[in-house]
Each structure stands twice: as structure tokens, then as C-alpha cells.
C-alpha positions in Angstrom: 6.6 32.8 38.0 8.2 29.4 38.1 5.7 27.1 36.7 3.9 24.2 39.1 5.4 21.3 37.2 9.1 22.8 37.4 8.2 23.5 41.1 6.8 19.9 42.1 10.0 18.6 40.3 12.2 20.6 42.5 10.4 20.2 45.8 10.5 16.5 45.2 13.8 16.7 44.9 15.0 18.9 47.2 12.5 17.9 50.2 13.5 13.8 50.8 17.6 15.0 51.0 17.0 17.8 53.1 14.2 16.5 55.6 16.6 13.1 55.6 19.9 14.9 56.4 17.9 17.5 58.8 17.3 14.1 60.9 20.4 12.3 60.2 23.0 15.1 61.0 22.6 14.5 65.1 22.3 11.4 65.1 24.9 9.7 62.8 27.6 11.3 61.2 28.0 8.2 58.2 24.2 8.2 57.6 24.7 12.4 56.9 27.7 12.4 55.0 26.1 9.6 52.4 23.3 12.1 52.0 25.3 14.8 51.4 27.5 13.0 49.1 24.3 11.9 47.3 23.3 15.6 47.2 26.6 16.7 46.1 27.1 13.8 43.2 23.5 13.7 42.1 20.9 16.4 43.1 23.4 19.4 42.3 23.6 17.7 38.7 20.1 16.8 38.7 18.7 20.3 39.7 20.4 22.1 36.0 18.5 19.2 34.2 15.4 19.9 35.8 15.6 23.3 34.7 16.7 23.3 31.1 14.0 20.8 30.8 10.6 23.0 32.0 12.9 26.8 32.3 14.9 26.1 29.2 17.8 27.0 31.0 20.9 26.6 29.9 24.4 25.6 31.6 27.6 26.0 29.9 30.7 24.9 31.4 33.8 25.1 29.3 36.5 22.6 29.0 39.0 24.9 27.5 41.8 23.8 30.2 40.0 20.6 32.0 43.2 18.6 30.5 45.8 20.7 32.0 44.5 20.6 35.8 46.9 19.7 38.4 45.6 16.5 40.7 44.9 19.1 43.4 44.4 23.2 43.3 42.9 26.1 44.8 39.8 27.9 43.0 39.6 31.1 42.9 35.8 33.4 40.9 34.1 36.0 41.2 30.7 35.3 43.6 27.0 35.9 42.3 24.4 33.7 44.0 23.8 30.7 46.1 23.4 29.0 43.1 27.2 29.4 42.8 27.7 26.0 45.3 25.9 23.3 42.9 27.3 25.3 39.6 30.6 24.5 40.7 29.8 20.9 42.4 28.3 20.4 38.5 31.5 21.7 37.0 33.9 19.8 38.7 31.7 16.4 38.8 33.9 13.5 40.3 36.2 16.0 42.6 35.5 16.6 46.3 35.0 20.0 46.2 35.3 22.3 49.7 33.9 25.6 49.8 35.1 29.0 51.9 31.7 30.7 52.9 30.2 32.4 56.3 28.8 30.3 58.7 25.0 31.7 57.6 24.9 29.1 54.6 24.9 26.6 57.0 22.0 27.5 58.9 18.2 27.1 57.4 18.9 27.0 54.2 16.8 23.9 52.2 19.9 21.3 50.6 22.9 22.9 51.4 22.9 24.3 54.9 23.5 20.3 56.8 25.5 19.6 53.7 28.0 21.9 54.1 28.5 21.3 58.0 28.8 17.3 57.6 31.3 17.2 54.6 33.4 20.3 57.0 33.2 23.3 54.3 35.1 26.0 55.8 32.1 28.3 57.7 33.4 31.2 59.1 31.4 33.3 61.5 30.2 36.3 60.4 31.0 38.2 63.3 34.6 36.7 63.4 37.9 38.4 64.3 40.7 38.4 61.7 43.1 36.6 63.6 40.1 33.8 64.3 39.0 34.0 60.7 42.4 33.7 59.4 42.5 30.3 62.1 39.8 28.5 60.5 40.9 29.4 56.8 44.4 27.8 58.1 43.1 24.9 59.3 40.3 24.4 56.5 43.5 24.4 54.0 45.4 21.8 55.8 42.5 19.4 56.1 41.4 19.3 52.3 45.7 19.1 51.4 45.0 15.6 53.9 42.1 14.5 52.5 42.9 15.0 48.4 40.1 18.1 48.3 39.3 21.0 46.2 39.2 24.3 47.9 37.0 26.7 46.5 37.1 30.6 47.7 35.9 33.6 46.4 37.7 36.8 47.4 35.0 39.3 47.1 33.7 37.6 50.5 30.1 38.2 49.3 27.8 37.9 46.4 27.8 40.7 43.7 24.5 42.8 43.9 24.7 44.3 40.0 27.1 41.5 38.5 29.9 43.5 38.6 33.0 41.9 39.4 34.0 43.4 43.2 37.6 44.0 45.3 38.9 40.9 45.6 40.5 40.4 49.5 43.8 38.8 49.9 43.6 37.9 53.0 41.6 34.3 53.1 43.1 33.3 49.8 46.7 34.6 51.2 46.2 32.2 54.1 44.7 29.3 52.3 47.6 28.8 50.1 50.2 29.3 53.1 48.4 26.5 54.6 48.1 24.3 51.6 50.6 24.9 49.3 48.4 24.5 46.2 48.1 25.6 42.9 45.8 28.1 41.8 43.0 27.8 39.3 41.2 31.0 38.2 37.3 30.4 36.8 34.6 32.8 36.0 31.1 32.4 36.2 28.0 34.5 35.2 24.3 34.1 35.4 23.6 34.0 39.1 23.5 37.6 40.2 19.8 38.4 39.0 18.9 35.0 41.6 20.7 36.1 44.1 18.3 34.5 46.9 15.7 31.7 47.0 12.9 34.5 45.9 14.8 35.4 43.0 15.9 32.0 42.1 12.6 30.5 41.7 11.2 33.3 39.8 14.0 34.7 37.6 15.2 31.6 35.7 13.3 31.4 32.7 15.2 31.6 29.6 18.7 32.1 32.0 21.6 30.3 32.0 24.6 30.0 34.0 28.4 29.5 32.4 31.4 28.7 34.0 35.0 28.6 32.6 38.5 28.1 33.5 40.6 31.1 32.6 43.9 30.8 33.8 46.1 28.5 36.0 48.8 29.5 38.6 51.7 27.8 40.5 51.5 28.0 43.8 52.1 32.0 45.3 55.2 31.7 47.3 54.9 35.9 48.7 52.4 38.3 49.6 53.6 40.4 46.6 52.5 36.8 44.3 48.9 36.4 46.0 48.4 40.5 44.9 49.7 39.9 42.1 47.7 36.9 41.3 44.5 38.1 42.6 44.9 41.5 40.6 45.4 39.8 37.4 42.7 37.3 38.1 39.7 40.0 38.5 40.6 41.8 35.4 40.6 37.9 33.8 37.3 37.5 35.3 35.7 41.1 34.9 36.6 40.7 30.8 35.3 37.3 30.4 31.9 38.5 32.5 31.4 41.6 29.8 32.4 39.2 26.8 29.6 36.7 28.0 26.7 39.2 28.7 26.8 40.2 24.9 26.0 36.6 24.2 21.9 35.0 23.8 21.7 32.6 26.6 21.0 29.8 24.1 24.1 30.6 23.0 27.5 28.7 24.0 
């Protein structure tokens, strides 16, 4: 079990920004987006410090191809847990990153749910058609082209159960970069499918770690046949890198 001090650390964190935006969202727009900001800048980068102080647990992000990043891209990885939102947020401190998710992360859900409506994440209903799906993904790429943003998608569509890497959709991803016109950026990540809910998370992290990397990065697809192409090469990327990390300790970069 997560022990009490690690607990009151994170419910003192977590309670202030949430309760605050909670209020703030209806009533002013400016007062919501500073505290999602604040959560996005700070608390996502405060949260993994908090926990390799009292879980000893350990986040590795790689800067094997930081250098070579265009000024604006698509990301594209594999999908383990909600975790996956502040990992990236961490990852790429100091960009304004936009996520692709359903619409259920932004509903009840302590930090993150009024976050992701008030900075205009791309929430797609659940119970969506395709064709209104595909709308929303099409206007979610347009907007973060407009406002100098980094799109974030992963084409599995939901979280991994066993931490295998699934079937990666075309689709979404084949419509976000028609709409934007962006590079793509492949990353992996690996650690979050045994938390793969708030349960999990709070009594699974002891001794974890989560790693992230950049594998592999892509001019913008100009075809269908490109995106499959793309996305093909980009899960066997992914799926190697996974099985190449899970032989490592997690102390171990």
C-alpha cells in the first residue's frame, strides 16, 4: 500500500488544483486555464518527484533525439495508463502539449478531467460516429497548427491491459496529419500498464518506474499508403524498445 506520508504529499497536491479549477472552470475561462497551465508546468513535474522521493520511483526520459525536433510535430506511442498524460507533459516540459483521448478523461477524474477541457484537448465521445470522430480530430489538428501546439495521439485508441503493444488504427492519426500537415515523432513508453487506474496507481508504484524515449522521426505522410506505412513501422519500433526495457532493473537507465 502507498504509504501515508507519500499519500498526504499527493493529496495536498492534487486537492488545491483540482477543487480550484472544479470552481473556476464555469465561471472564468482565464482563472481555469492559469490553473491548468500551473497543473500542466508544475504539478505533472512535481507528482514524479514526489514519488521517487517516498516510492523510489524512477523516471527515465531519454534525450537521444531532443536536438533534432522540428519546432512543431505530431506524437505518436503506444498507450498504458492514465499516468501516460503528466509522463508526456514531464517529457516535453516547456511545449504546449495537446492530447487525442475520449471524452471520459474529462469527466470526474481528480487533476486532469477540467484540465483537459479548458486548454481544448481533443475529447472525442465515446459513443461517436466515424464521420463525427473524424470531425473533431480535423478540427483539433487545425487548432494546435494555429496556436504553435503539440499533438499527442495514440493509435491503439485505449490503454494496453498486459503491456503488449496493440493494433495501431489509422484512421485518427490519418486525419490529424491531413489536417495539420505536421511532422511525425514516434516515442515509446513503458511502466504504466500494471497502474492502469487510480486503484492501481496508488498501490502499484513502489520500486516502478516509468521511461519514455524518442525512437524515430518522420516527415509529414503525404498518402494513406505513408500513414500505414508509418504507423506499421512505428509499432514494431515501439513493441522492440518495450521488450528491450522490461529486461532492465527499474533503477536502471
Amino acid at each position: 500500500m502507498i504509504s501515508l506520508l507519500t499519500l498526504f504529499c499527493l493529496v495536498a497536491m492534487v486537492i488545491p488544483a483540482t477543487i480550484g479549477n472544479i470552481i473556476a472552470y464555469p465561471i472564468s475561462k482565464k482563472w481555469s486555464m492559469a490553473i491548468s497551465n500551473y497543473i500542466k508546468d508544475v504539478l505533472a513535474i512535481r507528482l514524479f518527484a514526489i514519488l521517487r522521493a517516498f516510492r523510489s520511483f524512477y523516471f527515465w526520459g531519454y534525450e537521444n533525439l531532443r536536438k533534432s525536433l522540428p519546432k512543431q510535430f505530431i506524437v505518436i506511442s503506444n498507450h498504458q495508463s492514465l499516468l501516460d498524460i503528466p509522463v508526456y507533459m514531464k517529457f516535453f516540459q516547456g511545449m504546449d502539449v495537446r492530447f487525442v483521448a475520449k471524452d471520459t478523461l474529462g469527466r470526474h477524474i481528480p487533476l486532469v478531467s477540467e484540465m483537459l477541457r479548458t486548454q481544448e484537448h481533443c475529447l472525442i465521445p465515446r459513443k461517436a460516429k466515424p464521420m463525427d470522430a473524424m470531425r473533431y480530430v480535423e478540427e483539433f489538428g487545425k487548432k494546435v497548427v494555429e496556436r504553435k501546439q503539440i499533438p499527442i495521439i495514440f493509435p491503439e485508441g485505449s490503454r494496453t491491459k498486459d503491456g503488449q503493444v496493440g493494433k495501431f488504427y489509422s484512421a485518427g492519426f490519418r486525419k490529424l496529419t491531413e489536417s495539420s500537415k505536421l511532422p511525425v515523432v514516434v516515442c515509446a513508453l513503458e511502466g504504466g500498464y500494471a497502474l492502469r487506474d487510480l486503484r492501481k496507481i496508488f498501490t502499484r508504484m513502489k520500486k516502478g518506474s516509468y521511461r519514455v524515449k524518442i525512437l524515430k522521426i518522420y516527415d509529414c505522410p503525404q498518402t494513406k499508403e505513408d500513414c500505414n506505412q508509418i504507423l506499421d513501422e512505428s509499432r514494431d519500433l515501439i513493441q522492440k524498445q518495450v521488450e528491450e526495457w522490461r529486461k532492465l532493473p527499474s533503477n536502471q537507465k
